[in-house]
C-alpha positions as CSV (number, residue, x, y, z in Angstrom):
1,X,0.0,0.0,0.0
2,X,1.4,3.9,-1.0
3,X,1.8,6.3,1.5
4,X,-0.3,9.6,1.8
5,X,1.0,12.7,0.3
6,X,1.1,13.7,4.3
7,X,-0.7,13.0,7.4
8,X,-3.3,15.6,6.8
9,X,-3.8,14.8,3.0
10,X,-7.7,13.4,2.3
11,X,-7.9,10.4,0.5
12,X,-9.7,7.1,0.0
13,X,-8.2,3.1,-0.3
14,X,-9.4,1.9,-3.8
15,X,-8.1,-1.4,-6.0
16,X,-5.9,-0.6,-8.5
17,X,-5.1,-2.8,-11.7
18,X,-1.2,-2.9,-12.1
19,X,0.5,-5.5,-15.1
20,X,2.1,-8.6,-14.0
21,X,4.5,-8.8,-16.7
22,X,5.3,-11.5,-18.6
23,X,8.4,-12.2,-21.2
24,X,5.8,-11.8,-24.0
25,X,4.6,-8.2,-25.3
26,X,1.5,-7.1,-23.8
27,X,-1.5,-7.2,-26.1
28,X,-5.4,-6.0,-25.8
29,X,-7.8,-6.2,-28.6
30,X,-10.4,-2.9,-28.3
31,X,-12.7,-5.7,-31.0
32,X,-13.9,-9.2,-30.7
33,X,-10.6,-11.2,-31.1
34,X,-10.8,-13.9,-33.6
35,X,-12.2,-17.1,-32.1
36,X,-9.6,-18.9,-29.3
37,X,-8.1,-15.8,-28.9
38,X,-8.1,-13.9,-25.4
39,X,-9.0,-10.5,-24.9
40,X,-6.0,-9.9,-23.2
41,X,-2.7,-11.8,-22.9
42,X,-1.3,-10.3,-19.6
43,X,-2.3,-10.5,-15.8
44,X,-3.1,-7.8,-13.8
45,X,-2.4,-7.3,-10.3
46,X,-5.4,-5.5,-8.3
47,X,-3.4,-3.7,-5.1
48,X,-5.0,-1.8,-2.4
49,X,-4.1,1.5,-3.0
50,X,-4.0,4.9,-1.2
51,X,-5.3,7.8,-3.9
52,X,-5.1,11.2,-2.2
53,X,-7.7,14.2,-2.9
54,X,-5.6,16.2,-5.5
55,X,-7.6,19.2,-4.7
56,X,-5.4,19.8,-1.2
57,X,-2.0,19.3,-3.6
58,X,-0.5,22.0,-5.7
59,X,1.3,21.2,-9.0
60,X,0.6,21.9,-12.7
61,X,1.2,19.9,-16.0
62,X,4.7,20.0,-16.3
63,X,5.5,18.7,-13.1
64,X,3.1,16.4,-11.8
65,X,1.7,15.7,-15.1
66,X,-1.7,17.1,-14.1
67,X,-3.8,19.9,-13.1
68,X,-7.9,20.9,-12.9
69,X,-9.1,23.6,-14.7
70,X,-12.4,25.4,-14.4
71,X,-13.3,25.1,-17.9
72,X,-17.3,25.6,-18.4
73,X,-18.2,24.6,-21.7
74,X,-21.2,25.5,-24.2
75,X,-21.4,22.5,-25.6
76,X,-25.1,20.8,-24.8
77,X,-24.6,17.4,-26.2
78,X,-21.3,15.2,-26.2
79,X,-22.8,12.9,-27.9
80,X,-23.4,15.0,-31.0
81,X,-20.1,14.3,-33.0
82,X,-21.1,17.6,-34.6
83,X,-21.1,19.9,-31.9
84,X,-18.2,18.4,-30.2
85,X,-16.3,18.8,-33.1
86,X,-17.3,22.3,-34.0
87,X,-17.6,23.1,-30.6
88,X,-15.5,21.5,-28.1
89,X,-12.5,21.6,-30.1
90,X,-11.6,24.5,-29.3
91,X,-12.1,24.6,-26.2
92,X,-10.0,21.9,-25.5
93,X,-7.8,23.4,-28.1
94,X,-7.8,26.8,-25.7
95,X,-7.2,24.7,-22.4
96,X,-4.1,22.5,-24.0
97,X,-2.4,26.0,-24.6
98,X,-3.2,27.5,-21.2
99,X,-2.1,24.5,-19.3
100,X,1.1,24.0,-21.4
101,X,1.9,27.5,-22.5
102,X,2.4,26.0,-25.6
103,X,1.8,28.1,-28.9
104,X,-0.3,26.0,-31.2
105,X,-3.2,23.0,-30.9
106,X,-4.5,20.6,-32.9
107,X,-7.1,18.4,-31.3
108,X,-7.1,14.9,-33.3
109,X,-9.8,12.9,-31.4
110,X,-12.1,12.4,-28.6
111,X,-14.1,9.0,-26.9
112,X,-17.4,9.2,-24.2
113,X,-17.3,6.5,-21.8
114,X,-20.3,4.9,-20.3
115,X,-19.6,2.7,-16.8
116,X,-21.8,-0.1,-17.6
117,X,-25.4,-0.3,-16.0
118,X,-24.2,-3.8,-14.0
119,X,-21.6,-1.7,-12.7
120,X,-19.3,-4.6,-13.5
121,X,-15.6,-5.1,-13.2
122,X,-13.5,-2.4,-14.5
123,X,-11.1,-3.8,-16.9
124,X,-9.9,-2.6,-20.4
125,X,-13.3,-0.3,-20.9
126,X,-14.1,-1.7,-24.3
127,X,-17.0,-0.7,-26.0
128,X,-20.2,-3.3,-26.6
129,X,-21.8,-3.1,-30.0
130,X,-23.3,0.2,-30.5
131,X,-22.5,1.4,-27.4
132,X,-20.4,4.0,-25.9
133,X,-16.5,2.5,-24.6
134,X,-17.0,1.7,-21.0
135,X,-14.3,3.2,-18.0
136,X,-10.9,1.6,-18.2
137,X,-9.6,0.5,-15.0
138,X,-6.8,-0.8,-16.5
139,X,-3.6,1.1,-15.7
140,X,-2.1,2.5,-19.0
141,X,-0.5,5.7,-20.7
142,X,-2.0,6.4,-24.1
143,X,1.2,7.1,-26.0
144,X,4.6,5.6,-25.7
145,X,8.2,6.9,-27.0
146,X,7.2,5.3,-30.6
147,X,3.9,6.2,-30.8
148,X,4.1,9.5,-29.3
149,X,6.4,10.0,-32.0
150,X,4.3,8.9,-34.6
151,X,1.4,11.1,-33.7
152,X,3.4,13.8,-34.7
153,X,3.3,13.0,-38.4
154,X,0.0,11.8,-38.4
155,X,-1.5,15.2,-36.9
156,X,0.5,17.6,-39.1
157,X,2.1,15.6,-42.1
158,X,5.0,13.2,-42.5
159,X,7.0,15.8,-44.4
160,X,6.4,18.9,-42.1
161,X,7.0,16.5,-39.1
162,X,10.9,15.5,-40.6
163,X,11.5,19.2,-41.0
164,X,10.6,20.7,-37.9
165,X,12.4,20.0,-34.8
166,X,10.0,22.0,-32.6
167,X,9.1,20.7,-28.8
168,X,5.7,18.9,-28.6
169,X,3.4,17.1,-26.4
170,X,0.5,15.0,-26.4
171,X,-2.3,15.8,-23.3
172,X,-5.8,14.5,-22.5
173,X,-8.8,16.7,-21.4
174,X,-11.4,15.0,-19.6
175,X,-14.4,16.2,-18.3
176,X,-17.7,14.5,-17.0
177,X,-20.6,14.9,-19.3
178,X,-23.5,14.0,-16.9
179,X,-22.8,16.3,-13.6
180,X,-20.5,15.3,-10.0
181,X,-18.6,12.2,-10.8
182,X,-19.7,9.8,-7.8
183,X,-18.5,6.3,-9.2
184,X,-16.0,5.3,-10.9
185,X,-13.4,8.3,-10.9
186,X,-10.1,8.5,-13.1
187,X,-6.9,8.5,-11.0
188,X,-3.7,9.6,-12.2
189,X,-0.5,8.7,-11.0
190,X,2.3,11.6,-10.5
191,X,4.8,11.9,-13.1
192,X,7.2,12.3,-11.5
193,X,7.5,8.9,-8.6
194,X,7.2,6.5,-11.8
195,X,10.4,5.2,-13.2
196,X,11.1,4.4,-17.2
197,X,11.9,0.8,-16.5
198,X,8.2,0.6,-14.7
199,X,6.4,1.3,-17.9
200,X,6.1,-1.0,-20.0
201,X,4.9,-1.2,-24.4
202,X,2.1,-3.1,-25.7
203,X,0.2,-3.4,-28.2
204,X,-3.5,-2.4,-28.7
205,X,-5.4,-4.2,-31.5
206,X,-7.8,-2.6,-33.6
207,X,-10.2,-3.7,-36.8
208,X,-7.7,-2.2,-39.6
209,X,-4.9,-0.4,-37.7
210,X,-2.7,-1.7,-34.5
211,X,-1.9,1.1,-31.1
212,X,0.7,1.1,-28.6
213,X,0.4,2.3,-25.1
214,X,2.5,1.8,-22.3
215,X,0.9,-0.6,-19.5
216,X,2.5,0.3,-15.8
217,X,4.3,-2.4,-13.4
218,X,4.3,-1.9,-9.6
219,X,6.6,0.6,-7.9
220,X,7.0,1.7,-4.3
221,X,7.1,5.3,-5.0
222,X,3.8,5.8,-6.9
223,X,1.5,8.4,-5.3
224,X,-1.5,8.7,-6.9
225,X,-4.3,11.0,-6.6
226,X,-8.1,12.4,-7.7
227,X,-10.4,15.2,-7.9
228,X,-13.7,14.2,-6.4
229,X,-16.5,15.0,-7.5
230,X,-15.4,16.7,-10.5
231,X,-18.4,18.4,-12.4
232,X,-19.1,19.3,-16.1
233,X,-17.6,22.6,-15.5
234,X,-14.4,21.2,-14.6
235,X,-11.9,19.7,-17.3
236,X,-8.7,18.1,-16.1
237,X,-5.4,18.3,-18.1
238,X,-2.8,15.6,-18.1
239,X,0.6,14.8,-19.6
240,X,0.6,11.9,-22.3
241,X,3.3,12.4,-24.1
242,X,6.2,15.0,-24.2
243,X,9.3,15.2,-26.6
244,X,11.2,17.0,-24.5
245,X,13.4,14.3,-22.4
246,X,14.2,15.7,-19.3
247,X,13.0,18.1,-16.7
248,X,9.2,17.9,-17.4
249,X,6.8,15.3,-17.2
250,X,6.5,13.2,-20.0
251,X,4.1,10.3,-18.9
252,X,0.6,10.2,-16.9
253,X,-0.2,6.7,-16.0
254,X,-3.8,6.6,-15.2
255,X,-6.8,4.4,-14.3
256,X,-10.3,4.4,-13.8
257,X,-11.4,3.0,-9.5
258,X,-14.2,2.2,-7.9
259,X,-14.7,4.3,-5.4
260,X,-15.4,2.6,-1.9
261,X,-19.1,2.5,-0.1
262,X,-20.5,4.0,-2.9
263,X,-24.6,4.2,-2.1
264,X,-27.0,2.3,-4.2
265,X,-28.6,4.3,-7.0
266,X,-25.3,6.4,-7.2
267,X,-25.8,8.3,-11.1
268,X,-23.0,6.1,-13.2
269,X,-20.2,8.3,-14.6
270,X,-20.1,9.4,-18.0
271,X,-17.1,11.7,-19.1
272,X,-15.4,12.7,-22.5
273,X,-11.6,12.7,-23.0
274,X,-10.2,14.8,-26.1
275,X,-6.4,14.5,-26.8
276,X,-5.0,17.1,-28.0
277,X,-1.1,17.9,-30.0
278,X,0.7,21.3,-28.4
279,X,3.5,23.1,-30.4
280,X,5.5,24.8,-28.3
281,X,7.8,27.0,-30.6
282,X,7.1,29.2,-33.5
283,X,8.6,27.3,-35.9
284,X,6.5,25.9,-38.4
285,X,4.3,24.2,-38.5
């Protein structure tokens, strides 16, 4: 079990879902794997875990990987691809910069999440059949050193990626859509108690097109925390990727948790996450 921040920090004890590695590389398929095949190949370990109220602990982006923002939005329905695209972008778009400082944004994709009516077991939050994805209580980072790379070129252009050498960095904005998140809240882990060796590629499987995220092994010094309760007029900004190798946070690690005693007929959480590419320099492009 993790420490406290402190003493006096606030907090609850919640299960989180940490890899047992193995000596084969990870995999997860986000469809129906072909018939024999598991959904998953590795084991996860499910460790009692203290995850402090990040309200009562300072930090910002670029050191602890994370920070809340009040962030009202005017968008009425996230589930209207439309609007979120016309709308939200930019918002998220604004709230990349603002958290970063960085001097362009280019939002590339977003994902509502559903916790499922059964309120089962939190695993990798895949999506049933016309359905919104589920939470993922699985313990991941979305982008790795290669794919966080990659991005690059696929948000601006191979050829304008090759030619530029500007700092970048991939972040996440989530929000709930519905109001106060009383279930199944996202934790994030602080950049800067995880070590490289803890994180660990694998491979996400998709339809026409294969991911890779980093999965996260137990260490001692984790310290993980969450804003309860957060609202629709919150958005909180995380760290997924960052090209710059040293003296920032680069990674986020984080999970969806069940929150402990939570009363019957508790609303279920439903949120929106929007990643979003920042350019720091004024180089092209």
């Amino acid at each position: 079990m993790y420490l406290p921040v402190s003493e006096r920090t606030p907090g609850v004890i919640a299960s989180m879902s940490y890899l047992v590695q193995t000596h084969e590389r990870p995999f997860q398929y986000a469809y129906p794997p072909p018939e024999g095949e598991p959904w998953e190949s590795d084991r996860f370990d499910e460790r009692a875990t203290f995850i402090a109220d990040a309200r009562r602990i300072a930090g910002t982006v670029h050191d602890r990987g994370f920070e809340l923002r009040d962030a009202p939005s005017e968008v009425r329905d996230f589930e209207d691809r439309d609007e979120v695209e016309r709308m939200y972008y930019p918002e998220v778009a604004a709230l990349a910069l603002a958290a970063t400082g960085a001097r362009q944004a280019h939002v590339f994709d977003h994902l509502v999440r559903k916790r499922e009516a059964d309120r089962r077991a939190l695993s990798f939050g895949r999506a049933s059949r016309g359905q919104a994805a589920a939470a993922n209580g699985r313990i991941h980072n979305d982008y790795t050193e290669q794919s966080g790379q990659r991005r690059l070129g696929l948000v601006i252009g191979d050829a304008e990626a090759c030619a530029n050498g500007s700092r970048y960095a991939i972040v996440n904005v989530w929000r709930s859509i519905r109001g106060p998140v009383r279930d199944t809240p996202l934790a994030v882990c602080d950049a800067r108690t995880i070590d490289a060796s803890e994180l660990v590629a694998a491979d996400v499987l998709y339809p026409r097109r294969k991911g890779e995220i980093y999965l996260l092994r137990h260490g001692e010094r984790h310290r993980w925390s969450y804003f309860p309760q957060m609202d629709r007029h919150e958005a909180l900004v995380f760290k997924q990727y960052d090209s710059q190798v040293s003296g920032v946070a680069r990674y986020t690690p984080h999970a969806a948790f069940e929150l402990p005693d939570v009363p019957e007929g508790t609303p279920l959480r439903e949120s929106i996450e929007a990643r979003c590419l920042v350019i720091f320099d004024e180089g092209r492009p």
